[in-house]
Every structure is written in C-alpha cells, then in structure tokens.
N, CA, C, O and CB atoms as a CASP TS submission, in Angstrom:
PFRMAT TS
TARGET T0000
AUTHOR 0000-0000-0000
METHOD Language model
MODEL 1
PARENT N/A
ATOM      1  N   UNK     1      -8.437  14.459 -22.658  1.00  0.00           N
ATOM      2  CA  UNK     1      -9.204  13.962 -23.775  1.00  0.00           C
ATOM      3  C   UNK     1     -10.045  12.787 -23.282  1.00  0.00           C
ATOM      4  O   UNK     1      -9.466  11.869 -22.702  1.00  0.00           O
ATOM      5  CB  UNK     1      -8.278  13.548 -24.956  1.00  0.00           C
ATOM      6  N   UNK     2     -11.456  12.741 -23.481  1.00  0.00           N
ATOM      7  CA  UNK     2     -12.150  11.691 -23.673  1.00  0.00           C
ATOM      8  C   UNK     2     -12.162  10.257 -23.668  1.00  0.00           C
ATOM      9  O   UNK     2     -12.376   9.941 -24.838  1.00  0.00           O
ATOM     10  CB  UNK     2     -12.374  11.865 -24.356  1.00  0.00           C
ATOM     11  N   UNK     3     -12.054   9.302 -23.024  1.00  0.00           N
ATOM     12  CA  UNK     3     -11.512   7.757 -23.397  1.00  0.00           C
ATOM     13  C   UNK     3     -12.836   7.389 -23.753  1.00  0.00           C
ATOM     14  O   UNK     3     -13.780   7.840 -23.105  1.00  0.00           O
ATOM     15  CB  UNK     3     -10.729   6.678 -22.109  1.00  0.00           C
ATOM     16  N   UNK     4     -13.070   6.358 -25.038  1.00  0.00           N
ATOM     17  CA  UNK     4     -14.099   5.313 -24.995  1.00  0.00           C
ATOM     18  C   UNK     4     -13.725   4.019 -24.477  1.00  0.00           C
ATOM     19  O   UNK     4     -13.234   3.207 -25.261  1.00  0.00           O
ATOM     20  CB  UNK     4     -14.602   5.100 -26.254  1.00  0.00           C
ATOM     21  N   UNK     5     -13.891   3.713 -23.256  1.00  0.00           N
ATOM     22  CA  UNK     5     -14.161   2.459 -22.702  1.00  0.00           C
ATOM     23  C   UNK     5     -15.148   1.313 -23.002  1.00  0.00           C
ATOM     24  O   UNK     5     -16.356   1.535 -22.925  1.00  0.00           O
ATOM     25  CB  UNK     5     -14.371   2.731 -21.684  1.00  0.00           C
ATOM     26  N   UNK     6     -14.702   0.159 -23.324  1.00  0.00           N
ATOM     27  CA  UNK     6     -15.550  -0.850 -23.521  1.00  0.00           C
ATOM     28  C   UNK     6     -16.178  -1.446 -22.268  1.00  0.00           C
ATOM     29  O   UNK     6     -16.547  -0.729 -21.338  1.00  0.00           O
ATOM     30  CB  UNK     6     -14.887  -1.791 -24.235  1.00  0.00           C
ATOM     31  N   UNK     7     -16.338  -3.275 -22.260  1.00  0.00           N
ATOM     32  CA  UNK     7     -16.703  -3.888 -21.408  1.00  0.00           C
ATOM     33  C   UNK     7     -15.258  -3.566 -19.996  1.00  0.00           C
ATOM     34  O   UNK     7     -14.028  -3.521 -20.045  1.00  0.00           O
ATOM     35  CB  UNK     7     -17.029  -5.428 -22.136  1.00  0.00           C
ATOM     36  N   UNK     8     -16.157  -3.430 -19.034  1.00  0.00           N
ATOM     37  CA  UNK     8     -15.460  -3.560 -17.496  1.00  0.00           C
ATOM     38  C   UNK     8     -15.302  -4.569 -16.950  1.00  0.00           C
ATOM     39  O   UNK     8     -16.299  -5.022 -17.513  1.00  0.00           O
ATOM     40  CB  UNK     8     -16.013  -3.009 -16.519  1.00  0.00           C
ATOM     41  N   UNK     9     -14.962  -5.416 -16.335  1.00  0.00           N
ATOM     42  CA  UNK     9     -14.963  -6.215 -15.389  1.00  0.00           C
ATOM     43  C   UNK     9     -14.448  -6.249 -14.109  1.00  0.00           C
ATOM     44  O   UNK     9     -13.516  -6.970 -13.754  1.00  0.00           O
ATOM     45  CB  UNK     9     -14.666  -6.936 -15.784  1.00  0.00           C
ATOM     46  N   UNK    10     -15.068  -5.451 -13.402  1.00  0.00           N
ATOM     47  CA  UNK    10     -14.223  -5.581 -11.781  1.00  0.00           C
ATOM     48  C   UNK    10     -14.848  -6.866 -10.509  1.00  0.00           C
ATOM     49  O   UNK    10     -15.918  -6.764  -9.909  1.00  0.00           O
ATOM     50  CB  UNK    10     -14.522  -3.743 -10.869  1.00  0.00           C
ATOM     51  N   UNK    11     -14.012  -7.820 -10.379  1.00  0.00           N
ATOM     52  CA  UNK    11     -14.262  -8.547  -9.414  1.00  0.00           C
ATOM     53  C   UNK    11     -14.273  -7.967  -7.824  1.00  0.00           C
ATOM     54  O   UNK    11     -15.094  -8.396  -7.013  1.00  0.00           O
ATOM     55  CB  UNK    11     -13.400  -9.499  -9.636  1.00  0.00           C
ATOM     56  N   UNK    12     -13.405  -7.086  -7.521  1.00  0.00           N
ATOM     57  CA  UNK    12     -13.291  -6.710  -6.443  1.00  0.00           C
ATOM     58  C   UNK    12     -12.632  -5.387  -6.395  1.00  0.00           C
ATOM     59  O   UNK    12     -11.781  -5.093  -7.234  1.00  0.00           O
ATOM     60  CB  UNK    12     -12.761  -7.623  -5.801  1.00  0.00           C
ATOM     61  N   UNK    13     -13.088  -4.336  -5.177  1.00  0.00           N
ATOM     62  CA  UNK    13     -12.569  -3.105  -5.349  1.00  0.00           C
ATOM     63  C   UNK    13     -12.068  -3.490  -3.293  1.00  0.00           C
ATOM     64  O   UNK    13     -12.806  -4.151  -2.562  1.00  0.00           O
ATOM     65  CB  UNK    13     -13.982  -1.527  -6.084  1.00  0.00           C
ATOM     66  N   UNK    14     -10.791  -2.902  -2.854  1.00  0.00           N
ATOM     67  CA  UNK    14     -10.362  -2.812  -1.136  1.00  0.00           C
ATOM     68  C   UNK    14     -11.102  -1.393  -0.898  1.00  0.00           C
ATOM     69  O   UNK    14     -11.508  -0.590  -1.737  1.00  0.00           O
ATOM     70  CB  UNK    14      -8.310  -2.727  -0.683  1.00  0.00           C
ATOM     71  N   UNK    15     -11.146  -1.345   0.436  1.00  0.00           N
ATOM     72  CA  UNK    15     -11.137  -0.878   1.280  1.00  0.00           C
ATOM     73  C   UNK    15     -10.622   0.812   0.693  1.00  0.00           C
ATOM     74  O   UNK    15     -11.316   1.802   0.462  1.00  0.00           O
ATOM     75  CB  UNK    15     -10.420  -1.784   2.208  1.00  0.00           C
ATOM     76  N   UNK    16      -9.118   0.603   0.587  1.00  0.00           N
ATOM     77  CA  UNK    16      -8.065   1.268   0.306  1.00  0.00           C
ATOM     78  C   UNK    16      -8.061   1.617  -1.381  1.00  0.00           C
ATOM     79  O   UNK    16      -7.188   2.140  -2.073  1.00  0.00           O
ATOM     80  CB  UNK    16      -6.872   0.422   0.846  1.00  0.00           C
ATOM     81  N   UNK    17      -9.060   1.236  -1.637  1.00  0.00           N
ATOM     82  CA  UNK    17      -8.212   0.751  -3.358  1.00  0.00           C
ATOM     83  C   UNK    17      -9.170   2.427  -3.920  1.00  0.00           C
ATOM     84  O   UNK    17     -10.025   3.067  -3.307  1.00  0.00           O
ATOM     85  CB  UNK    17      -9.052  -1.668  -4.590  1.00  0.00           C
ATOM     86  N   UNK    18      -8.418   2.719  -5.575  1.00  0.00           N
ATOM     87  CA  UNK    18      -9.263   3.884  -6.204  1.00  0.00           C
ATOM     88  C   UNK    18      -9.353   2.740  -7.425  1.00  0.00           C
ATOM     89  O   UNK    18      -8.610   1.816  -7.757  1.00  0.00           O
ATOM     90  CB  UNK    18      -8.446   5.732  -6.525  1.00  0.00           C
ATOM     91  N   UNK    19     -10.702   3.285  -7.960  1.00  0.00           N
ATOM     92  CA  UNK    19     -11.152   2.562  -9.216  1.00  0.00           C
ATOM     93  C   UNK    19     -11.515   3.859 -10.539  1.00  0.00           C
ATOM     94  O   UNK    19     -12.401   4.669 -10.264  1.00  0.00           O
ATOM     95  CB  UNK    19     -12.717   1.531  -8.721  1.00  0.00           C
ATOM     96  N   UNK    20     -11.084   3.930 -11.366  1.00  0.00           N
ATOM     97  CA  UNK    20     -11.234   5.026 -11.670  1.00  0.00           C
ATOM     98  C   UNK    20     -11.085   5.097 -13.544  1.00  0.00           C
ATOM     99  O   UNK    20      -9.999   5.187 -14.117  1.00  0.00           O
ATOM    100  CB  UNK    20     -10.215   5.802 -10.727  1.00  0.00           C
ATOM    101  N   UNK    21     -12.370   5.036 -14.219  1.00  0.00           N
ATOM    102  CA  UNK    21     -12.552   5.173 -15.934  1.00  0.00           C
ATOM    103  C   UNK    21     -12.771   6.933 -16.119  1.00  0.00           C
ATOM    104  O   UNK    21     -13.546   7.701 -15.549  1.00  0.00           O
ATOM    105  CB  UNK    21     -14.283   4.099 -16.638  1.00  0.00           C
ATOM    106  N   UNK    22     -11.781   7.153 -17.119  1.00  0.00           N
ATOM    107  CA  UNK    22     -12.265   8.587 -17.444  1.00  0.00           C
ATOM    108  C   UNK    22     -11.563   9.669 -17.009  1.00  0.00           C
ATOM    109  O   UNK    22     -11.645   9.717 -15.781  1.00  0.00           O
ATOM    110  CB  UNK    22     -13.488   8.827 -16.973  1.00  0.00           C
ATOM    111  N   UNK    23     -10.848  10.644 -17.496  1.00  0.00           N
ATOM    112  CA  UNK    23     -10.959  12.025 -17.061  1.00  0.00           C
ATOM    113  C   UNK    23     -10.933  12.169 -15.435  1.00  0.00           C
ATOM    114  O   UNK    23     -11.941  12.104 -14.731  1.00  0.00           O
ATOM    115  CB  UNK    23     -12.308  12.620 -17.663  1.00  0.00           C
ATOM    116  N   UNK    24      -9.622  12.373 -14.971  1.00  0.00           N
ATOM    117  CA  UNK    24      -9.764  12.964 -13.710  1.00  0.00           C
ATOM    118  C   UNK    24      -8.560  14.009 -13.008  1.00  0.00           C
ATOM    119  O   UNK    24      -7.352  13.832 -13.172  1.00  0.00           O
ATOM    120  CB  UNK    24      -9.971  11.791 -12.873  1.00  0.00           C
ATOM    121  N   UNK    25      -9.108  15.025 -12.269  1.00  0.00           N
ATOM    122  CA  UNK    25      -7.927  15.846 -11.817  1.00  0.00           C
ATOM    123  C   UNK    25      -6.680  15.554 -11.083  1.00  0.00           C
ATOM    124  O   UNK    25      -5.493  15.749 -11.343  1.00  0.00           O
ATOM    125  CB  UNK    25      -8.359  16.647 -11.160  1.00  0.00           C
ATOM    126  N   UNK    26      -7.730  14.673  -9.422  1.00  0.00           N
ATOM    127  CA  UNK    26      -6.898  14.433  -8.537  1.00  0.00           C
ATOM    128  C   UNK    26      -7.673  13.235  -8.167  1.00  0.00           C
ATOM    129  O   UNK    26      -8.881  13.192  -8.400  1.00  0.00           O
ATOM    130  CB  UNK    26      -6.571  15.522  -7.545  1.00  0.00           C
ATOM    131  N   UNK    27      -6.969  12.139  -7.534  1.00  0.00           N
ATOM    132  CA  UNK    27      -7.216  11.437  -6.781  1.00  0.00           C
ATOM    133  C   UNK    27      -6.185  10.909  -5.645  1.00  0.00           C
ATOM    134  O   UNK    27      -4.975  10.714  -5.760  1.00  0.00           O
ATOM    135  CB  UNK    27      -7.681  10.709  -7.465  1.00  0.00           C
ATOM    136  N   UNK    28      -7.045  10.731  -4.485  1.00  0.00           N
ATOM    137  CA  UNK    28      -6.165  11.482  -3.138  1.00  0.00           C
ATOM    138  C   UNK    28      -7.221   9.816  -2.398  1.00  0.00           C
ATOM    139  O   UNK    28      -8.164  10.106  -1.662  1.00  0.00           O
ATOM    140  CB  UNK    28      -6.727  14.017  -2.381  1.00  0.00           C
ATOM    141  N   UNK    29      -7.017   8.602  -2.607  1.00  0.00           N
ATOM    142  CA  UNK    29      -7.207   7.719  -1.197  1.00  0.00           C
ATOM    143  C   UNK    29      -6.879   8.258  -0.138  1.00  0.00           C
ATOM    144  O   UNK    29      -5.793   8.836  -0.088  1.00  0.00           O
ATOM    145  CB  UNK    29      -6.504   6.539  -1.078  1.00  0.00           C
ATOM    146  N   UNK    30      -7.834   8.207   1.129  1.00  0.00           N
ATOM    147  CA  UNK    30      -7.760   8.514   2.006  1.00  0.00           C
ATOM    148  C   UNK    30      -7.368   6.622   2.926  1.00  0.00           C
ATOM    149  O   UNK    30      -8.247   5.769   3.041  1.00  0.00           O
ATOM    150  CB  UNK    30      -9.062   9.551   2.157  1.00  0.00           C
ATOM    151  N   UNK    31      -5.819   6.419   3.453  1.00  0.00           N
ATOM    152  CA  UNK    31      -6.128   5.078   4.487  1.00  0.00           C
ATOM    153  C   UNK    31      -4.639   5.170   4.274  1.00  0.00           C
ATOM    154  O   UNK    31      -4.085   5.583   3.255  1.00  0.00           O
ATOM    155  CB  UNK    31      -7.220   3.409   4.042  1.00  0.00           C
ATOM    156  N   UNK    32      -4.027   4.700   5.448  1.00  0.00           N
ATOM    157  CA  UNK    32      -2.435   4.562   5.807  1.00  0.00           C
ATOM    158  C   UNK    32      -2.177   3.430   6.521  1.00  0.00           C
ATOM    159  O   UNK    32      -3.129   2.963   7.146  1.00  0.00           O
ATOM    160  CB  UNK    32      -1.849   5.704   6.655  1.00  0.00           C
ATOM    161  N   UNK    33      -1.166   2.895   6.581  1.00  0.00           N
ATOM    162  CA  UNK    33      -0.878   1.574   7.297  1.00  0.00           C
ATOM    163  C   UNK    33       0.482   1.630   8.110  1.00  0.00           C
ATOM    164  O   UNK    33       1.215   2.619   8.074  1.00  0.00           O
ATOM    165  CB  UNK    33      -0.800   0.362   6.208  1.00  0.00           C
ATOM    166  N   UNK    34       0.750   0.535   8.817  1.00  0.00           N
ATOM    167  CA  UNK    34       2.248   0.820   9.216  1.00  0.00           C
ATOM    168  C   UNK    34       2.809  -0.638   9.528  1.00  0.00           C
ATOM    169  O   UNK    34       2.459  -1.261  10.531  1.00  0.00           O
ATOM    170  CB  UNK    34       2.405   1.912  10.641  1.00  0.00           C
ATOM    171  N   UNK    35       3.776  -1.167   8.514  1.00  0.00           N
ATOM    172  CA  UNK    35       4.074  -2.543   8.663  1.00  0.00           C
ATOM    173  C   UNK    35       5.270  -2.582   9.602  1.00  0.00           C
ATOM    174  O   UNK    35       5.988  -1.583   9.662  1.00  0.00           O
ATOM    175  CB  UNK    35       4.346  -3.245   7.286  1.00  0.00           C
ATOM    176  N   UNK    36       5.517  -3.552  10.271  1.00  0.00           N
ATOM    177  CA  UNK    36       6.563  -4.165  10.925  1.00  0.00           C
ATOM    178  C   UNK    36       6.654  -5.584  10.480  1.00  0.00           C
ATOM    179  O   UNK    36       5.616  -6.227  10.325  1.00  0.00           O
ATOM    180  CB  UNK    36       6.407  -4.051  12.369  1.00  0.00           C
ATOM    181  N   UNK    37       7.897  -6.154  10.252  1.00  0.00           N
ATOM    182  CA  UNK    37       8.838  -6.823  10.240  1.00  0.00           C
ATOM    183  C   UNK    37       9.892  -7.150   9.881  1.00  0.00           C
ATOM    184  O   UNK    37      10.549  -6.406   9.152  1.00  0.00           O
ATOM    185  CB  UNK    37       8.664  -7.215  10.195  1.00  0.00           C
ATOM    186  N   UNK    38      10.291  -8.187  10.233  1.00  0.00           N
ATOM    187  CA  UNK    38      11.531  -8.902  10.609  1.00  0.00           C
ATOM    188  C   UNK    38      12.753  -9.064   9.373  1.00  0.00           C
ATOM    189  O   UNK    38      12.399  -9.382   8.237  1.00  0.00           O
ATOM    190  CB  UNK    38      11.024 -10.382  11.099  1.00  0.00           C
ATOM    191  N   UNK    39      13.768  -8.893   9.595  1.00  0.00           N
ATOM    192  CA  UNK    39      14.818  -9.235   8.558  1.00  0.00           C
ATOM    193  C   UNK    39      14.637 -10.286   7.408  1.00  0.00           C
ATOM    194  O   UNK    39      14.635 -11.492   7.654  1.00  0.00           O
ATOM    195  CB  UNK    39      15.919  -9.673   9.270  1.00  0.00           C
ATOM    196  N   UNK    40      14.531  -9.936   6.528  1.00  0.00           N
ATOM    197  CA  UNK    40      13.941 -11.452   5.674  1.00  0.00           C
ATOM    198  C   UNK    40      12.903 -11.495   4.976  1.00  0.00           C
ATOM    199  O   UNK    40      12.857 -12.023   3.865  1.00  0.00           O
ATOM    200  CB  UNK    40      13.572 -12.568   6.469  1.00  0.00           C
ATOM    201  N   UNK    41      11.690 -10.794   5.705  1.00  0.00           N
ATOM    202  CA  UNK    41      10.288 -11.034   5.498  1.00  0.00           C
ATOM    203  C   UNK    41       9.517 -10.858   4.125  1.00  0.00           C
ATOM    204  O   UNK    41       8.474 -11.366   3.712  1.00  0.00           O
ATOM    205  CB  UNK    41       9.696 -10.236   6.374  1.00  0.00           C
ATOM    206  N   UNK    42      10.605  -9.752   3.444  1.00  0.00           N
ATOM    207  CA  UNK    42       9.380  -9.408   2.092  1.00  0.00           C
ATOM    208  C   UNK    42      10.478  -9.808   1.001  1.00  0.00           C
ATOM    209  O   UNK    42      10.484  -9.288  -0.115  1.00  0.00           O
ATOM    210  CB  UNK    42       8.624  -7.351   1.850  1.00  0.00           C
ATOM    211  N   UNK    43      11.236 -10.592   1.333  1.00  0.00           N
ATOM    212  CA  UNK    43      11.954 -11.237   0.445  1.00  0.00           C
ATOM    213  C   UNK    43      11.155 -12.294  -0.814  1.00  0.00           C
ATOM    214  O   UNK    43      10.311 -13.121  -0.470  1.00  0.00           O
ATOM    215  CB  UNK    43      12.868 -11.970   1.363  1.00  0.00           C
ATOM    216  N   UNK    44      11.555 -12.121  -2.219  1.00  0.00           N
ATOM    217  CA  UNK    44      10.487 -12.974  -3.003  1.00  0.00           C
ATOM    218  C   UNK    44      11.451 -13.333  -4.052  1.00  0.00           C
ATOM    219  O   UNK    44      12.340 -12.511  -4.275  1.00  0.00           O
ATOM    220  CB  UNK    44       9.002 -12.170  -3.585  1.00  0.00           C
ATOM    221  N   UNK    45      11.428 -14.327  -4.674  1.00  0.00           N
ATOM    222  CA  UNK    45      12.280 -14.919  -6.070  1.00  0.00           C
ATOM    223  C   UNK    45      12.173 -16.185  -5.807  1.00  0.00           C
ATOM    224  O   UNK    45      11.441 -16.712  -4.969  1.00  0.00           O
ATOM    225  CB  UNK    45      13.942 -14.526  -6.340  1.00  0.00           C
ATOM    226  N   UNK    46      13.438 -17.028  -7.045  1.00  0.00           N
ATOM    227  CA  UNK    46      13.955 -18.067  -6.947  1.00  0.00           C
ATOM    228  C   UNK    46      14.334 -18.646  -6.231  1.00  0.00           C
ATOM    229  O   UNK    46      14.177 -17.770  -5.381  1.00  0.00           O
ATOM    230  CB  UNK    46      14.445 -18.150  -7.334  1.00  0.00           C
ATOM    231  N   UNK    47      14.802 -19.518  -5.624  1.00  0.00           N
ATOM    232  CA  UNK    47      16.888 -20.223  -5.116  1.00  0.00           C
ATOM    233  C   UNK    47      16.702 -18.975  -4.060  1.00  0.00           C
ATOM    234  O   UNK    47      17.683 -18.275  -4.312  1.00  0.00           O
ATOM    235  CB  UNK    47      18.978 -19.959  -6.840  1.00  0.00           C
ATOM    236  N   UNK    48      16.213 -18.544  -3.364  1.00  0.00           N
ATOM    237  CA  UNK    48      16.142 -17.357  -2.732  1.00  0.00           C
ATOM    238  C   UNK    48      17.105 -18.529  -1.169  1.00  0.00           C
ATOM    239  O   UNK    48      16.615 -19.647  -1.017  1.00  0.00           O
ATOM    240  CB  UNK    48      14.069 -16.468  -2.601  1.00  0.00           C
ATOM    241  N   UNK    49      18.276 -18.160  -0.259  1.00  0.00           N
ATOM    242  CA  UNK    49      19.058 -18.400   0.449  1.00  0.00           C
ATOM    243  C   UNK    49      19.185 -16.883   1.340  1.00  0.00           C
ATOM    244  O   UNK    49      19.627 -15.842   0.855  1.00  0.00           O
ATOM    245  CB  UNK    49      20.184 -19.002  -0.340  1.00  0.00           C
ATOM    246  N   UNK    50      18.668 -17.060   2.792  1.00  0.00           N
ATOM    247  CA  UNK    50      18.400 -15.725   3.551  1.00  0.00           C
ATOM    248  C   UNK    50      19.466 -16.579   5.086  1.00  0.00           C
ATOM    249  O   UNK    50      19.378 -17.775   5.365  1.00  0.00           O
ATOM    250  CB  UNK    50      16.100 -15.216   3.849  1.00  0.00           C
ATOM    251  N   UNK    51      20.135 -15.830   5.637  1.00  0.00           N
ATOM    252  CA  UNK    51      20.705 -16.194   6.658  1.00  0.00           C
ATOM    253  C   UNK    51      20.061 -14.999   7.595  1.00  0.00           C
ATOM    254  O   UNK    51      20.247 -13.818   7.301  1.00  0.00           O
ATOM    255  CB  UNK    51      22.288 -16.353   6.471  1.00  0.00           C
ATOM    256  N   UNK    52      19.412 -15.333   8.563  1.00  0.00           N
ATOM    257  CA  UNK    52      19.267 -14.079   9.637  1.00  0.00           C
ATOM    258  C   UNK    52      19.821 -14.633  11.067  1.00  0.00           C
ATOM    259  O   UNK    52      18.874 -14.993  11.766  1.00  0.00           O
ATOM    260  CB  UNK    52      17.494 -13.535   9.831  1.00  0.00           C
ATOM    261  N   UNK    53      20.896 -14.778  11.605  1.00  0.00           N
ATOM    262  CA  UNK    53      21.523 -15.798  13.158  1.00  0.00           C
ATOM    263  C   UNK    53      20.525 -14.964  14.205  1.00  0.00           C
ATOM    264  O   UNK    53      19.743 -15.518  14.977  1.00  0.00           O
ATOM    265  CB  UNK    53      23.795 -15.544  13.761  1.00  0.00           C
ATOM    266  N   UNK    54      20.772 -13.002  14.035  1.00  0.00           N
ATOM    267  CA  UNK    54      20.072 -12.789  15.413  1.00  0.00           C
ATOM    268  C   UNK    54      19.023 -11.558  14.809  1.00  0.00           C
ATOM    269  O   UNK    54      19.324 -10.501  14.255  1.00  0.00           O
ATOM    270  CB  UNK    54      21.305 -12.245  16.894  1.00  0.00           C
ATOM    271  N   UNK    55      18.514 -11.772  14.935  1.00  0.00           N
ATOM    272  CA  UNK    55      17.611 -10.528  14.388  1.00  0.00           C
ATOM    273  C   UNK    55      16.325 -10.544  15.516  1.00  0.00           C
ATOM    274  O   UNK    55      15.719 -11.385  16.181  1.00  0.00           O
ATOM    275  CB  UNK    55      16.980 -10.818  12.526  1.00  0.00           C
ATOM    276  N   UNK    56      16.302  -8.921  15.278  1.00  0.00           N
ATOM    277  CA  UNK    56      14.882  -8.649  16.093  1.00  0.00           C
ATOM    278  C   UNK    56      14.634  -7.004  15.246  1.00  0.00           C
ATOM    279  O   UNK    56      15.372  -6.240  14.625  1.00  0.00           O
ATOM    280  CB  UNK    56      15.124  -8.565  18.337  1.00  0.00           C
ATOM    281  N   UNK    57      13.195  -7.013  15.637  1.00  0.00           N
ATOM    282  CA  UNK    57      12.546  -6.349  14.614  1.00  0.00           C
ATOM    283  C   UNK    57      11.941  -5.046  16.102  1.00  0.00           C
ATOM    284  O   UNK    57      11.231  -5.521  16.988  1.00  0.00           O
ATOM    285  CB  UNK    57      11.153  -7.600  13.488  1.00  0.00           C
ATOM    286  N   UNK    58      12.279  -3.707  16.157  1.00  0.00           N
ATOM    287  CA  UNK    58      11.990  -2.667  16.946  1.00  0.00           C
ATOM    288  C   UNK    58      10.816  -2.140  16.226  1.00  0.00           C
ATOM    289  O   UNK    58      10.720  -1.837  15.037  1.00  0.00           O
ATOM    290  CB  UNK    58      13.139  -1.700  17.161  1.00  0.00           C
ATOM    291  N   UNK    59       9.730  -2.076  17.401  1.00  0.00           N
ATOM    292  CA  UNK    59       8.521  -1.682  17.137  1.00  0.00           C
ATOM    293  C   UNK    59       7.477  -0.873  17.750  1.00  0.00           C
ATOM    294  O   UNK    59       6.257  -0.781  17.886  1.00  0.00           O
ATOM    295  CB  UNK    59       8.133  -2.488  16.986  1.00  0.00           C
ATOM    296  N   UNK    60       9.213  -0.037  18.218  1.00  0.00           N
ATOM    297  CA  UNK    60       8.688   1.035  19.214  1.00  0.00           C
ATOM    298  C   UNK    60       8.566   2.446  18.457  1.00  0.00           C
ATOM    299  O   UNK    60       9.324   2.685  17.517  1.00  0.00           O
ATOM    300  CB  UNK    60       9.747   1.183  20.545  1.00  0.00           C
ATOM    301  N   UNK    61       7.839   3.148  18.773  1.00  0.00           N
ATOM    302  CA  UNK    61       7.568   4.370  17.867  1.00  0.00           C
ATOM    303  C   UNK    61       6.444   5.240  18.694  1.00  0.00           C
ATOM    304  O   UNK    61       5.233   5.203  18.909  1.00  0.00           O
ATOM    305  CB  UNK    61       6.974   3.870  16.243  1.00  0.00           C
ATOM    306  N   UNK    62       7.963   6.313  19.135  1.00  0.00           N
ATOM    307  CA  UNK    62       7.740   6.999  19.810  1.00  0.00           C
ATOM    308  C   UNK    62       6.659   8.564  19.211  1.00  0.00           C
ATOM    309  O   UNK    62       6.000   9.249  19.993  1.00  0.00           O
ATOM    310  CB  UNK    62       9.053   7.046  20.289  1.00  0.00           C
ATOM    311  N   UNK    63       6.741   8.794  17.765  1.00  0.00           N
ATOM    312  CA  UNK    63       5.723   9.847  18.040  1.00  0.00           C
ATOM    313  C   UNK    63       4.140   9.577  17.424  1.00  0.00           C
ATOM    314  O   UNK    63       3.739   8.623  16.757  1.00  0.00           O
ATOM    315  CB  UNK    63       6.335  11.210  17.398  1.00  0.00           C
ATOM    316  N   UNK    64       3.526  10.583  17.825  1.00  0.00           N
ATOM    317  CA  UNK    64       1.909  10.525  17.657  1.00  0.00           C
ATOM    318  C   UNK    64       1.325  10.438  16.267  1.00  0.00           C
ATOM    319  O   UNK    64       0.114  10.248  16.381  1.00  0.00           O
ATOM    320  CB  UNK    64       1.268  11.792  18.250  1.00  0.00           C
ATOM    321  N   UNK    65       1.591  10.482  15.353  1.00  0.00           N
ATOM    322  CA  UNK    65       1.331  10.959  13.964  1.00  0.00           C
ATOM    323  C   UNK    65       2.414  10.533  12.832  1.00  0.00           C
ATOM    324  O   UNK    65       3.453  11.153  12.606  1.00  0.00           O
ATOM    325  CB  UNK    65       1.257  12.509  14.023  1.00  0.00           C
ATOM    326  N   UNK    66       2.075   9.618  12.311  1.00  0.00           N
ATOM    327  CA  UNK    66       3.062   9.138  11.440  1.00  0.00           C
ATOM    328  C   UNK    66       2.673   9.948   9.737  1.00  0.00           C
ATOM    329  O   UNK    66       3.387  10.567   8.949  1.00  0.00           O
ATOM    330  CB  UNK    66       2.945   7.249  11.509  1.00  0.00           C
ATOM    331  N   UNK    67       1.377   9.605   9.720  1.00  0.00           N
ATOM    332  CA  UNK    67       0.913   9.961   8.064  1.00  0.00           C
ATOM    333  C   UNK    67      -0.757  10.430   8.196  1.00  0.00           C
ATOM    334  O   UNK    67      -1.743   9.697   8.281  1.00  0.00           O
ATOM    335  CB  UNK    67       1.073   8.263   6.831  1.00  0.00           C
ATOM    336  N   UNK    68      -0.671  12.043   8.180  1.00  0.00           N
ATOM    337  CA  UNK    68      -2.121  12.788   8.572  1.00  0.00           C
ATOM    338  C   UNK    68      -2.704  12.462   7.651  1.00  0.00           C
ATOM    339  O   UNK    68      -1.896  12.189   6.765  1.00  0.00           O
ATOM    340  CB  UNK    68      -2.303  14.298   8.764  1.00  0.00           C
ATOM    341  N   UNK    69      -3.681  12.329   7.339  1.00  0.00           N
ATOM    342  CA  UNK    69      -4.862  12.093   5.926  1.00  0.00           C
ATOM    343  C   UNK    69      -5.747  13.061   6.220  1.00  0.00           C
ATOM    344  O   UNK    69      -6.572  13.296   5.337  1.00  0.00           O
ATOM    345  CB  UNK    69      -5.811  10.505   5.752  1.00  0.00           C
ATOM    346  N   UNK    70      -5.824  13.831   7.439  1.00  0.00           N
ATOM    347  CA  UNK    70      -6.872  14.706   7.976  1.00  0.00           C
ATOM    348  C   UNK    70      -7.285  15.832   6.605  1.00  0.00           C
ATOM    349  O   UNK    70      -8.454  16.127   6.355  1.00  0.00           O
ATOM    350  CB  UNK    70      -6.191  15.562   9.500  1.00  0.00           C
ATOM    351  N   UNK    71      -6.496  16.187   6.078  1.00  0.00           N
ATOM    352  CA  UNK    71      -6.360  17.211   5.154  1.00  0.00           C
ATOM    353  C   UNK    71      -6.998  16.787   3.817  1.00  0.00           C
ATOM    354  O   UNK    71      -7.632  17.553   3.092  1.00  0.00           O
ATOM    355  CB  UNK    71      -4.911  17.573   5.004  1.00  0.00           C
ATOM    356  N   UNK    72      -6.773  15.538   3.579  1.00  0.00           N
ATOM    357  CA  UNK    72      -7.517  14.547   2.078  1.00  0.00           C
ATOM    358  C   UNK    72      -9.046  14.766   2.045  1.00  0.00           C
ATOM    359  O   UNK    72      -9.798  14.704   1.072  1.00  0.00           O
ATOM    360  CB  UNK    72      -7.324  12.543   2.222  1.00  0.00           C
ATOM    361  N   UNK    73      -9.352  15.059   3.440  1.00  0.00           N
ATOM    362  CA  UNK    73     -11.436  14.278   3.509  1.00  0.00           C
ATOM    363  C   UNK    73     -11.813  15.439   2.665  1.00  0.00           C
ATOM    364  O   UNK    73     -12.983  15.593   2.314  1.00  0.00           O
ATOM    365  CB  UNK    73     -12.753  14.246   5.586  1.00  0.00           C
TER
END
C-alpha cells in the first residue's frame, strides 16, 4: 500500500547505508566488513567493571572468502 510521506530530512546517507521512502520489494546493500577485537571492546553501560589479566585477540584467517556480495550487483 501507498505511504504519504511528509517533510524529509536526511543529514547524511554512508557509504554502506540504504535510504529508502515507499513501496519496495527487495533491498540487498551491497559492502561487508570484518571486525577484530579484543576481549572487552564492545562492551557499553553503566558501573561497567571488565577484568581481562591475559587476553589476545587471533586475527588469523585462513580462508579466501568470508561474505560474497558478487551475486547482489
């Protein structure tokens, strides 16, 4: 069904990002990433108390192809 949309305001659209008013089938971003780190790192709150004594973060990665997008274009 139809949306009537009013005023828009977009300050900023990424790289990565879909922007999208209206009626749509599929939407398929094409962009993949691959984070590494460390014990601790994406930790977020309050009073937040993290003990890490030995940590190490493996950032070896052994195969060729993690996430194809070839198929999206």
């Amino acid at each position: 069904m139809p949306a009537i949309v009013g005023v828009v305001n977009l300050n900023s659209v990424g790289s990565a990002s879909v922007f999208h008013i209206g009626d749509v089938y599929t939407i398929a971003p094409i962009s993949t990433a691959k984070t590494f780190a460390g014990a601790g790192s994406f930790n977020t709150g309050d009073g937040l108390y993290v003990v890490n004594q030995q940590s190490s973060t493996n950032t070896s990665d052994n195969d060729v192809n993690d996430q194809n997008v070839a198929g999206n274009l």
